[in-house]
Backbone as a chain_set.jsonl record, in Angstrom:
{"seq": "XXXXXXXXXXXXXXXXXXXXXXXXXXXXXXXXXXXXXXXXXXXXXXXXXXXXXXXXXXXXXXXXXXXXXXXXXXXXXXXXXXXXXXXXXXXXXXXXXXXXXXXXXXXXXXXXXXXXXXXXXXXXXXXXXXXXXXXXXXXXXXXXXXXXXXXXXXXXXXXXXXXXXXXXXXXXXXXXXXXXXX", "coords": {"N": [[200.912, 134.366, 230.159], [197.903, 134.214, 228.305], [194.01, 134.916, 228.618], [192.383, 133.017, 227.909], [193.9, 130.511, 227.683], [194.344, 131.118, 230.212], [191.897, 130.64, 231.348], [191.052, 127.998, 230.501], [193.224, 126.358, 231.177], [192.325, 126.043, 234.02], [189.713, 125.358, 233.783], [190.256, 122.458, 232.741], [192.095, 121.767, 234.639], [190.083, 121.766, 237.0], [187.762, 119.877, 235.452], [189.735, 117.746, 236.092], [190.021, 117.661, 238.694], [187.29, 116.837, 239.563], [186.831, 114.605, 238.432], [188.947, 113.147, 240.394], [187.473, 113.395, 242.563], [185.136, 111.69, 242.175], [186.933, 109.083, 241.539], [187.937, 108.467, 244.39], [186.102, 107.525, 246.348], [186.842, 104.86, 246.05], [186.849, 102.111, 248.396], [190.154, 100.316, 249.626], [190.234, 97.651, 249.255], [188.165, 96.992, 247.259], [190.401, 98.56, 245.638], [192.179, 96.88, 245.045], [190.861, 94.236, 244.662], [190.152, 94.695, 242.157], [192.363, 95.243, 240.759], [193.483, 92.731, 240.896], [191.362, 91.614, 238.973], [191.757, 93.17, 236.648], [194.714, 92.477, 235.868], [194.461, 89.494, 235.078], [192.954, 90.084, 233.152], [194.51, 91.608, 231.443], [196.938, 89.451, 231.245], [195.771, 87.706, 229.927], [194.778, 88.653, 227.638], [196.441, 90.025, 226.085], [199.233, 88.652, 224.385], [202.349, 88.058, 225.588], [202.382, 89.308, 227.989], [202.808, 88.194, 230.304], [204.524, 86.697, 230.959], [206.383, 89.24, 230.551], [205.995, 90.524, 232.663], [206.814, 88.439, 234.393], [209.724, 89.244, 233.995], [209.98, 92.02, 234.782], [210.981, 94.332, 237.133], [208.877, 95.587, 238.734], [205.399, 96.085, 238.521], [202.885, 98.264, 236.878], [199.37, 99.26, 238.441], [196.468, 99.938, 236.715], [193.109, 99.368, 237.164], [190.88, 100.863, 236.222], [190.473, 103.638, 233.749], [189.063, 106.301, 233.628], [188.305, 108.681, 231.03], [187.67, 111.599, 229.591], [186.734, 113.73, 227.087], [185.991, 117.34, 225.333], [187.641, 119.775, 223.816], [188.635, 120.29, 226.408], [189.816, 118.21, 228.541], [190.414, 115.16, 230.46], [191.315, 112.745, 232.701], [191.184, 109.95, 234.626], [192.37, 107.309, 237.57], [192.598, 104.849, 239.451], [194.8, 102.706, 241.122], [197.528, 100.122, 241.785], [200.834, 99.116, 242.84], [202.592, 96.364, 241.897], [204.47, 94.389, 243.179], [206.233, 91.705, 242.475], [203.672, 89.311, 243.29], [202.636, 90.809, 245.462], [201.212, 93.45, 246.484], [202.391, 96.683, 246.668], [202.271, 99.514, 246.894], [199.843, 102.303, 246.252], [198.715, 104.11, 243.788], [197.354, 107.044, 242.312], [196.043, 107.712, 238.97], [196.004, 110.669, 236.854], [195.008, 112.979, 233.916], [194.924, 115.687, 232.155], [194.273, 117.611, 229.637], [194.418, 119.713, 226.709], [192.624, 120.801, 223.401], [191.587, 119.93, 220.264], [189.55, 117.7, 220.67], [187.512, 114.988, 221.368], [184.65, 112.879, 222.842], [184.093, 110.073, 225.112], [185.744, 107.828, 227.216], [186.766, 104.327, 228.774], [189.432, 102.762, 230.166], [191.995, 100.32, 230.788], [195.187, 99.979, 232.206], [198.327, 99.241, 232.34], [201.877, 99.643, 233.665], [204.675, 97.917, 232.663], [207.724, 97.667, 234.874], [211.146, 97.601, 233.948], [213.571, 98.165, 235.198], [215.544, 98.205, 238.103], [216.41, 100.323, 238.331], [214.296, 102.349, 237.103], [211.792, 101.649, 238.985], [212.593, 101.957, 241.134], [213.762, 104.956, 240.746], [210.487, 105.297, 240.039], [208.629, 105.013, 242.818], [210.257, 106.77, 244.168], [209.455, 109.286, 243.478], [207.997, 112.576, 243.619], [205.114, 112.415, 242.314], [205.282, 111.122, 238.918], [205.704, 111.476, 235.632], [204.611, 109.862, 232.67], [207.301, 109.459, 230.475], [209.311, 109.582, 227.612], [210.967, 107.753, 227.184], [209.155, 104.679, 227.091], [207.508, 102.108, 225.835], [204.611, 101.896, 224.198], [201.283, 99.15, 224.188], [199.169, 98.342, 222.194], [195.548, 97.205, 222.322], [193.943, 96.112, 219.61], [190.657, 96.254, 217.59], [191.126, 93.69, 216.217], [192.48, 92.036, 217.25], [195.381, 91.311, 219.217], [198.065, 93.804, 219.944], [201.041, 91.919, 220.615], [203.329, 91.772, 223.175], [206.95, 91.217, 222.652], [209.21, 89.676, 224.583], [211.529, 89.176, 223.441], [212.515, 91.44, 222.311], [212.991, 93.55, 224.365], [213.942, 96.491, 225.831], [213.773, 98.678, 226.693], [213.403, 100.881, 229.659], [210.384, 100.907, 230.622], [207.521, 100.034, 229.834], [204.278, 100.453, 228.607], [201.148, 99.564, 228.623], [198.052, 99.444, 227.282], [194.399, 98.538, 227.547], [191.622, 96.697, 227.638], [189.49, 98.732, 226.555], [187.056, 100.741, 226.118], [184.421, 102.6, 224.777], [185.374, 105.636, 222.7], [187.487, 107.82, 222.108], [188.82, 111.179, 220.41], [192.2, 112.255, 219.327], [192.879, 112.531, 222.248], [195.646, 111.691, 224.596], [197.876, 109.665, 226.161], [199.921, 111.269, 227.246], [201.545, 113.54, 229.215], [200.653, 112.172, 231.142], [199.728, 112.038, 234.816], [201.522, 110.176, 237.748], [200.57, 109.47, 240.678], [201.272, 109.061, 244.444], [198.914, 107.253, 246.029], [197.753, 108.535, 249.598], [195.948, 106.694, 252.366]], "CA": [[199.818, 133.465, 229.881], [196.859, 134.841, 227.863], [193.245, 134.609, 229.65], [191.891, 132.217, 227.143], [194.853, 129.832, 227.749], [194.519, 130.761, 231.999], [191.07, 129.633, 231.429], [191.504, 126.403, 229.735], [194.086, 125.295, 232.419], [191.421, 126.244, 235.128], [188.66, 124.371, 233.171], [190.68, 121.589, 232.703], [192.388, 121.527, 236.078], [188.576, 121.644, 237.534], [187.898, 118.878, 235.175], [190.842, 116.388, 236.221], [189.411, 117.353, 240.229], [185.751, 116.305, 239.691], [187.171, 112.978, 238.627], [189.443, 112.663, 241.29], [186.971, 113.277, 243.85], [184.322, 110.776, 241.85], [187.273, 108.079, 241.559], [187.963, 108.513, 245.373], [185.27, 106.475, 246.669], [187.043, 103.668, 246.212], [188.226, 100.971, 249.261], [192.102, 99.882, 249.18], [189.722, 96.221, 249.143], [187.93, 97.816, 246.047], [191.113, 98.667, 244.306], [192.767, 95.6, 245.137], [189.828, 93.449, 243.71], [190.018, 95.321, 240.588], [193.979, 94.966, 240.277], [193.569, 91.003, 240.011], [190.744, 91.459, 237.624], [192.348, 93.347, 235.218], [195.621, 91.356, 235.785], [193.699, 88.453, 234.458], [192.433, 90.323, 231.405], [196.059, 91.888, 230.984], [197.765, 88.478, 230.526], [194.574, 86.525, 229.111], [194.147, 89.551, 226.175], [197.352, 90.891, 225.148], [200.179, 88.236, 224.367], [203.496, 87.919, 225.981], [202.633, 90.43, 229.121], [202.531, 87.349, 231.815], [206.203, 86.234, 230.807], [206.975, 90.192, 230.686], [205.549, 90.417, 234.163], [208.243, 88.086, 235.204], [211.027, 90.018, 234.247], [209.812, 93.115, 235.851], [211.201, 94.906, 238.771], [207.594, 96.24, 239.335], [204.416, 96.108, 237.478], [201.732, 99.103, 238.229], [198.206, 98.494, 237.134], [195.414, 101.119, 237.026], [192.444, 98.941, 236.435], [190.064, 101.251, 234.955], [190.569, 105.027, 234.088], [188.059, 107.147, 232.9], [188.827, 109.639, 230.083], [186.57, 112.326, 228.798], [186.868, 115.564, 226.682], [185.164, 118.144, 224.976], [188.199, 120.325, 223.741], [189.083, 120.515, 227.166], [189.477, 116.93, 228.399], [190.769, 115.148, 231.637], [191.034, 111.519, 233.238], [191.599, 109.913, 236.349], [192.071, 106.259, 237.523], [193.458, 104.147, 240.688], [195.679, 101.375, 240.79], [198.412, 99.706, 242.474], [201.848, 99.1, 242.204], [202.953, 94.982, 242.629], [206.617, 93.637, 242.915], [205.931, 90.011, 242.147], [202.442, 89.287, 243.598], [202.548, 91.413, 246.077], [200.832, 94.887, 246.222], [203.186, 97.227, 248.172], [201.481, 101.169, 247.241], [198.816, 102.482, 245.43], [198.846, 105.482, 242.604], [196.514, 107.35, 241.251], [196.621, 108.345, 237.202], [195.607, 111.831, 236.187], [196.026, 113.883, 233.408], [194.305, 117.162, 231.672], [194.591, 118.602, 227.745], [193.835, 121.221, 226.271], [193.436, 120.806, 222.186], [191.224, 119.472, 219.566], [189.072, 116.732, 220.921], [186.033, 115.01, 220.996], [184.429, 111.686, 223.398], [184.905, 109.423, 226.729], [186.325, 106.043, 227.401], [187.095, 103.71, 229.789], [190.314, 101.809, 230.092], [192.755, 99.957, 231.97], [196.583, 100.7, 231.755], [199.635, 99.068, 232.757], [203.225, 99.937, 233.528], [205.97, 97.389, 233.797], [208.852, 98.85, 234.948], [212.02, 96.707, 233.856], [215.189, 97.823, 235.544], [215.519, 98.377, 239.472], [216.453, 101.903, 238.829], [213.419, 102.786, 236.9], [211.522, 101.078, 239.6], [213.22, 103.169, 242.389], [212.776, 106.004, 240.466], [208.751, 106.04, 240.055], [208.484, 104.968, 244.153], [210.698, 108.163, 245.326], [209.035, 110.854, 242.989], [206.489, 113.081, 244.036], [204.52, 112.826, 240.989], [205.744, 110.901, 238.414], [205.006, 111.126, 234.843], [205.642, 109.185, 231.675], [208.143, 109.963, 229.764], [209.706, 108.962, 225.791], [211.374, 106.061, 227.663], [208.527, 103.885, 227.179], [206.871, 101.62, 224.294], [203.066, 101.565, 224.21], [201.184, 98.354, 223.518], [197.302, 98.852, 222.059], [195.037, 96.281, 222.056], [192.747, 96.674, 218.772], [189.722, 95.357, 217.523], [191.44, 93.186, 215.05], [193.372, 91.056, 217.668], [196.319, 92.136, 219.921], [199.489, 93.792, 219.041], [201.428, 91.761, 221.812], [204.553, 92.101, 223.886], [207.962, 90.151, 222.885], [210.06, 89.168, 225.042], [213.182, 89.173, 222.909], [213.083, 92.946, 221.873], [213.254, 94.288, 225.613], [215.323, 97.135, 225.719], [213.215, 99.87, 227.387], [213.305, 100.563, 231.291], [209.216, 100.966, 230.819], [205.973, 99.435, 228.768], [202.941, 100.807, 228.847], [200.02, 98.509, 228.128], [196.489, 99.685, 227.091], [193.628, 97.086, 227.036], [189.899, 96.577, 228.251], [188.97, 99.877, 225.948], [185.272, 100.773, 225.998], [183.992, 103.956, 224.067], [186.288, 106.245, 221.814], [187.975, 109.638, 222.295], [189.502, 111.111, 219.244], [192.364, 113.529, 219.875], [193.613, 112.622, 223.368], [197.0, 110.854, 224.546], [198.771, 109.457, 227.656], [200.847, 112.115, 227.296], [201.247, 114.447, 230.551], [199.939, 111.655, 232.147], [201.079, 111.844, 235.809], [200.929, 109.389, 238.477], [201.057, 110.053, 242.796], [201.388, 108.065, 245.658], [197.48, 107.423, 247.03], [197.823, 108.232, 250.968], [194.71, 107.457, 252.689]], "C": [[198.606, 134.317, 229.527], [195.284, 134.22, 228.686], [192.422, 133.674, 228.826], [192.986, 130.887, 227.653], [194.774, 129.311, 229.844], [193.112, 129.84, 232.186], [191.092, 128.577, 231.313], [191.72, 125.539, 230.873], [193.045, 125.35, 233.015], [190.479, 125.372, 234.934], [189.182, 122.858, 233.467], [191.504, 120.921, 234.024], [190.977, 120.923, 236.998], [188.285, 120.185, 237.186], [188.501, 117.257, 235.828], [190.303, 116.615, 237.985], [188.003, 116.345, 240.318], [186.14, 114.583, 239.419], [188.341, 112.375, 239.133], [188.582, 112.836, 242.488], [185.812, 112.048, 243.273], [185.019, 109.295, 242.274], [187.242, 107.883, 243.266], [187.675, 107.413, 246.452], [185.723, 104.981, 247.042], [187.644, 102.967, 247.687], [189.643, 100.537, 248.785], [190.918, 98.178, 248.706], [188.986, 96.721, 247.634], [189.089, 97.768, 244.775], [191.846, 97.648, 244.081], [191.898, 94.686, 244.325], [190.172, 93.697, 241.897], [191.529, 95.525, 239.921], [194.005, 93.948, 239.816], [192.539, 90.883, 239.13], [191.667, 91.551, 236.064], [193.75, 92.797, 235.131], [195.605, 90.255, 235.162], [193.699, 88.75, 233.457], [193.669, 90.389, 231.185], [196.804, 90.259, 230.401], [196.669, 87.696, 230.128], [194.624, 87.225, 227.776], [195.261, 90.002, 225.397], [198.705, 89.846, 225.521], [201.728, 88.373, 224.914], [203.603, 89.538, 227.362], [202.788, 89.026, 230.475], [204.382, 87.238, 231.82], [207.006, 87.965, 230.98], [207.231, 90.494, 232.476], [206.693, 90.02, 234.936], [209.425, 88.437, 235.369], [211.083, 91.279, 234.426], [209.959, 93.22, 236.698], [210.045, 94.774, 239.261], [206.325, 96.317, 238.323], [203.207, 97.256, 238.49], [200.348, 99.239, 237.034], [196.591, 99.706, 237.418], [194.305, 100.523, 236.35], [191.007, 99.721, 235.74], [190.114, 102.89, 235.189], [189.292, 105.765, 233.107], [188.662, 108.542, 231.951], [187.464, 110.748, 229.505], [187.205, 113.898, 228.111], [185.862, 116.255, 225.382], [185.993, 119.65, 224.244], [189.228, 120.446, 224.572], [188.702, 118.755, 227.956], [190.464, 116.493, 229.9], [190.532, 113.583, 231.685], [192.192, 111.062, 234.486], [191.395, 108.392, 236.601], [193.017, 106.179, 239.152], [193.997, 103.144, 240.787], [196.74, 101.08, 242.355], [199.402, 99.18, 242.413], [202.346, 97.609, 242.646], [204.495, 94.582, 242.44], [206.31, 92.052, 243.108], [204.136, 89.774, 242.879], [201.835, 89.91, 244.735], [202.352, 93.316, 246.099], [201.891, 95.692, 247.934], [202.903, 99.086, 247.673], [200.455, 101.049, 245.742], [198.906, 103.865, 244.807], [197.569, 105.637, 242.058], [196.759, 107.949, 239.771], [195.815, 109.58, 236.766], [196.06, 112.606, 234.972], [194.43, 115.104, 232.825], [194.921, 117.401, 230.748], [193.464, 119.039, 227.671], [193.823, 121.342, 224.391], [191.889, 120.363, 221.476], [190.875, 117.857, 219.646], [187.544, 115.941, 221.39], [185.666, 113.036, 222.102], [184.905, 111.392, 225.018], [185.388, 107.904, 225.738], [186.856, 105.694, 228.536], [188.32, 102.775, 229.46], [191.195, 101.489, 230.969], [193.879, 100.011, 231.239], [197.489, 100.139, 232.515], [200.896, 99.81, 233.158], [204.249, 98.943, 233.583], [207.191, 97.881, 233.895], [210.436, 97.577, 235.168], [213.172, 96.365, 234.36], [214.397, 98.388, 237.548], [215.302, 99.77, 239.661], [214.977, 102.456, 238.614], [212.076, 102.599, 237.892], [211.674, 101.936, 240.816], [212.599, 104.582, 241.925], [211.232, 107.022, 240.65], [208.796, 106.227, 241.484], [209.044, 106.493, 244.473], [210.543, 109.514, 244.527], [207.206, 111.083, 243.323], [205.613, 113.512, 242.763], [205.377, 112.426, 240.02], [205.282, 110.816, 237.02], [205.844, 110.529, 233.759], [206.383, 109.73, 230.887], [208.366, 109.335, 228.464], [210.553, 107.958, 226.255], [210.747, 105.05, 227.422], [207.874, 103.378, 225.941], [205.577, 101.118, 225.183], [202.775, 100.498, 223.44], [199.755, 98.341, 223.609], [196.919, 97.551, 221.809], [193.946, 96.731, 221.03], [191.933, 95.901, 218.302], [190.261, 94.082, 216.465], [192.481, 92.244, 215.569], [194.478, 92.257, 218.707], [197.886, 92.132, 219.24], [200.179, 93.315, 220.557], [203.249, 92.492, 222.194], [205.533, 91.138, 223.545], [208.897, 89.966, 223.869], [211.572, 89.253, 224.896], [213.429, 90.306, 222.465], [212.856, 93.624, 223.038], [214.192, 95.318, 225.601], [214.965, 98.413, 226.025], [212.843, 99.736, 228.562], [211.558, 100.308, 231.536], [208.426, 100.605, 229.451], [205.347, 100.086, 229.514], [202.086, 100.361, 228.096], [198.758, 99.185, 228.024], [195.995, 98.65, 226.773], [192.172, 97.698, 228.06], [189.428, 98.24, 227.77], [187.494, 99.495, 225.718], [185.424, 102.332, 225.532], [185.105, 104.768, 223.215], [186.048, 107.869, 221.847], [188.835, 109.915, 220.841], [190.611, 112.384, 219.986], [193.138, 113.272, 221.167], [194.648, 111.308, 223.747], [196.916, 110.407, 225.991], [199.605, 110.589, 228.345], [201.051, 113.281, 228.355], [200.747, 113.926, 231.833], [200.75, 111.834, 233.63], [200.767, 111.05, 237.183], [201.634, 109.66, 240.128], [200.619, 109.223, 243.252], [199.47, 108.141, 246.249], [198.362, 107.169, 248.71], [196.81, 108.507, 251.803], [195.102, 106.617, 254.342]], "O": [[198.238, 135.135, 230.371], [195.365, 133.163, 229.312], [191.343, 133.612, 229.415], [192.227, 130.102, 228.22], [194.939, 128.279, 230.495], [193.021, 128.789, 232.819], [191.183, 127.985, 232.389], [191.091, 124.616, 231.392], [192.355, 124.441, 232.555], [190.282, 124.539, 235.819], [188.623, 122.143, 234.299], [191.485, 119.721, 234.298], [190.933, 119.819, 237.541], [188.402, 119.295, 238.028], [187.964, 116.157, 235.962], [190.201, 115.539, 238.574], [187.832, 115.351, 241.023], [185.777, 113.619, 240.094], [188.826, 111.358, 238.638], [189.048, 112.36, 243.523], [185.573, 111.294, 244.217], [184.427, 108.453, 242.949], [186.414, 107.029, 243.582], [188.428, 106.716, 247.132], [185.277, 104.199, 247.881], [188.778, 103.255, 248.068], [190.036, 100.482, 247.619], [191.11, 97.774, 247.559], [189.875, 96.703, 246.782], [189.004, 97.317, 243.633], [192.217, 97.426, 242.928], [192.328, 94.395, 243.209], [190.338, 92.999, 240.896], [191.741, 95.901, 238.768], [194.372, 93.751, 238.658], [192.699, 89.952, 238.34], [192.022, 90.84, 235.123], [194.005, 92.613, 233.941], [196.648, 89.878, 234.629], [194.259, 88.074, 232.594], [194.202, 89.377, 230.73], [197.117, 90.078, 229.224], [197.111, 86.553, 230.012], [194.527, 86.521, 226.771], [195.141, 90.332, 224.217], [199.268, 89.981, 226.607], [202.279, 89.185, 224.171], [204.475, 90.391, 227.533], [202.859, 89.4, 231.645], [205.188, 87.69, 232.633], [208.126, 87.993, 231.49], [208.229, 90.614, 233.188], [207.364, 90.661, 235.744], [210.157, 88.218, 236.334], [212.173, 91.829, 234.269], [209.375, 92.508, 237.514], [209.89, 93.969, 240.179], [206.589, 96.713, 237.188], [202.825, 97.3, 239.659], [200.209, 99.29, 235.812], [195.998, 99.97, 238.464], [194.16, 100.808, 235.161], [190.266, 99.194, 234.91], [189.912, 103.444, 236.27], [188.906, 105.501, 231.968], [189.498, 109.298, 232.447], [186.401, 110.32, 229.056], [187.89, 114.798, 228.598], [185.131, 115.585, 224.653], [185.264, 120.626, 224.064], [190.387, 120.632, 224.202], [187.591, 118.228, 227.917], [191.165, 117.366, 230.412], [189.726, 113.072, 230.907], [193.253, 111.455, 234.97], [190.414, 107.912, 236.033], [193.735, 106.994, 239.731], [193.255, 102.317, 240.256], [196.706, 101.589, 243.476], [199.18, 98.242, 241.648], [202.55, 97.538, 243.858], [205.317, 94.592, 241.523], [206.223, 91.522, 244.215], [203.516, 90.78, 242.534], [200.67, 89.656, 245.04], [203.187, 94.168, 245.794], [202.033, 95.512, 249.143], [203.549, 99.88, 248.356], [200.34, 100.287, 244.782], [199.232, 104.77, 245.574], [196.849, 104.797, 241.518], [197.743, 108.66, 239.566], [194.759, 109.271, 236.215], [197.245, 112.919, 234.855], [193.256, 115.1, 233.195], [196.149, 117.452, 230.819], [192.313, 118.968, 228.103], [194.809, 121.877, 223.884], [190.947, 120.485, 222.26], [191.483, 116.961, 219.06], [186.577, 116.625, 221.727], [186.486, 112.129, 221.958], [185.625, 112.012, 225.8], [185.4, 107.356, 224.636], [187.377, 106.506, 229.3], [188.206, 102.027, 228.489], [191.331, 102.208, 231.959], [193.893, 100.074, 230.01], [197.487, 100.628, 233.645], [200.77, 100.979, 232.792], [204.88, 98.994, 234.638], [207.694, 98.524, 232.974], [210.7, 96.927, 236.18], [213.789, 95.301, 234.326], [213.287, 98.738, 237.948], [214.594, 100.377, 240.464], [214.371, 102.948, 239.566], [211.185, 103.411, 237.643], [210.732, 102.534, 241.334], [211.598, 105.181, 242.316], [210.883, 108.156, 240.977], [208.977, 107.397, 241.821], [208.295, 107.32, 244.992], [211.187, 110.544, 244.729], [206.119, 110.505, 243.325], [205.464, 114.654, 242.329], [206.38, 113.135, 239.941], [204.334, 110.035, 236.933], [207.071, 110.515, 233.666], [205.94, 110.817, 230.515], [207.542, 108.47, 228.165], [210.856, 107.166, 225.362], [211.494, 104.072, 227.431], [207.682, 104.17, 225.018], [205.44, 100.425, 226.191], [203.35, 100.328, 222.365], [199.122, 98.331, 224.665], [197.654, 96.76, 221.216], [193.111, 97.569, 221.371], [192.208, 94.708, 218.438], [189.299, 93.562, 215.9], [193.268, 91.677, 214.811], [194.396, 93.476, 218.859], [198.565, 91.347, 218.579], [200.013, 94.022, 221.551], [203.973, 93.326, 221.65], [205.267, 90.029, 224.01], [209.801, 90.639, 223.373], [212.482, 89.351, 225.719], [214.598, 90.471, 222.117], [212.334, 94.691, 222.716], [215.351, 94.996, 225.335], [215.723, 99.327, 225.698], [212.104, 98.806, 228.883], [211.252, 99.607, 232.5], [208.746, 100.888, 228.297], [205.552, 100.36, 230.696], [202.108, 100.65, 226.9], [198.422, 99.565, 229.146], [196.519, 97.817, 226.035], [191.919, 98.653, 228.795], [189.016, 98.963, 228.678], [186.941, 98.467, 225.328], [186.339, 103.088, 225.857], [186.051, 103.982, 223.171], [185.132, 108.681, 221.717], [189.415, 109.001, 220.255], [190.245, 113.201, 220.832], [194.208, 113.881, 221.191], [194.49, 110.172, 223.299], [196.053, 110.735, 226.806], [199.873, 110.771, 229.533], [200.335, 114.208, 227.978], [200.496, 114.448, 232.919], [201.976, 111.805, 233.739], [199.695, 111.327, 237.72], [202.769, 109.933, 240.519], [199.702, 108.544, 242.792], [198.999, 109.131, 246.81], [199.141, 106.278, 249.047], [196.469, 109.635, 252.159], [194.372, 106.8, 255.315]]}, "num_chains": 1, "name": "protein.A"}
């Protein structure tokens, strides 16, 4: 590893801390509140996620993550994971890059997780991140691209919605999500 490269990580590691000790703060009553908010928006804003909902093992909902970068870029959010209307753990979402990038934003982020296994899965890993298993669904200014129903055929969705501000440059990608134990 070159010391331009060890930096970076370090920067960017640093980064993805400062806004895990900012998100922190929060009450379990806090993140709970802010699960059935954006639950609301989620199936009020982006078509065919309420009916998806239902045929989810598990739905996990990180209602608002903060994103920022500067080359070196980082974000951090809290959520909670529900099996029918019932919240049974809570995750936090982090990630850190390193690349050609520019802005913040705020957004909230889904998962539903479709089969039992995949479901099992996230629960018994220490640190779980997304993988090319999953189809992303963006909400853009021009209406929503929704969710069908009848083309199901991936253990995981991942929903973006309630976007505020614009990052150019940065992904989901590396994202990785851990058990909150407070």
């Amino acid at each position: 590893m070159n010391n331009w490269t060890r930096r970076g990580f370090i920067a960017a590691t640093g980064f993805t801390a400062a806004c895990t000790a900012t998100g922190l703060s929060k009450s379990m009553y806090q993140i709970d509140r802010d699960i059935d908010i954006a639950r609301a928006d989620l199936f009020r804003t982006i078509p065919g996620t309420e009916q998806l909902a239902s045929l989810a093992a598990g739905l996990l909902i990180i209602p608002e993550i903060t994103e920022a970068g500067f080359f070196l870029g980082g974000s951090y959010g809290e959520g909670g994971l529900l099996i029918g209307d019932a919240k049974v753990d809570y995750f936090s979402f982090s990630a850190a890059s390193i690349g050609l990038q520019i802005g913040a934003q705020r957004f909230s982020h889904a998962l539903f997780f479709m089969t039992q296994e995949t479901l099992t899965g996230f629960r018994s890993a220490d640190g779980w991140q997304l993988g090319v298993d999953a189809e992303f669904v963006y909400q853009n200014d021009y209406g929503s691209v929704g969710v069908s129903t009848n083309t199901i055929n991936l253990p995981v969705y991942a929903v973006v919605f309630n976007q505020t501000g614009a990052i150019v440059g940065a992904t989901l990608q590396g994202a990785k999500y851990t058990r909150i134990r407070r």
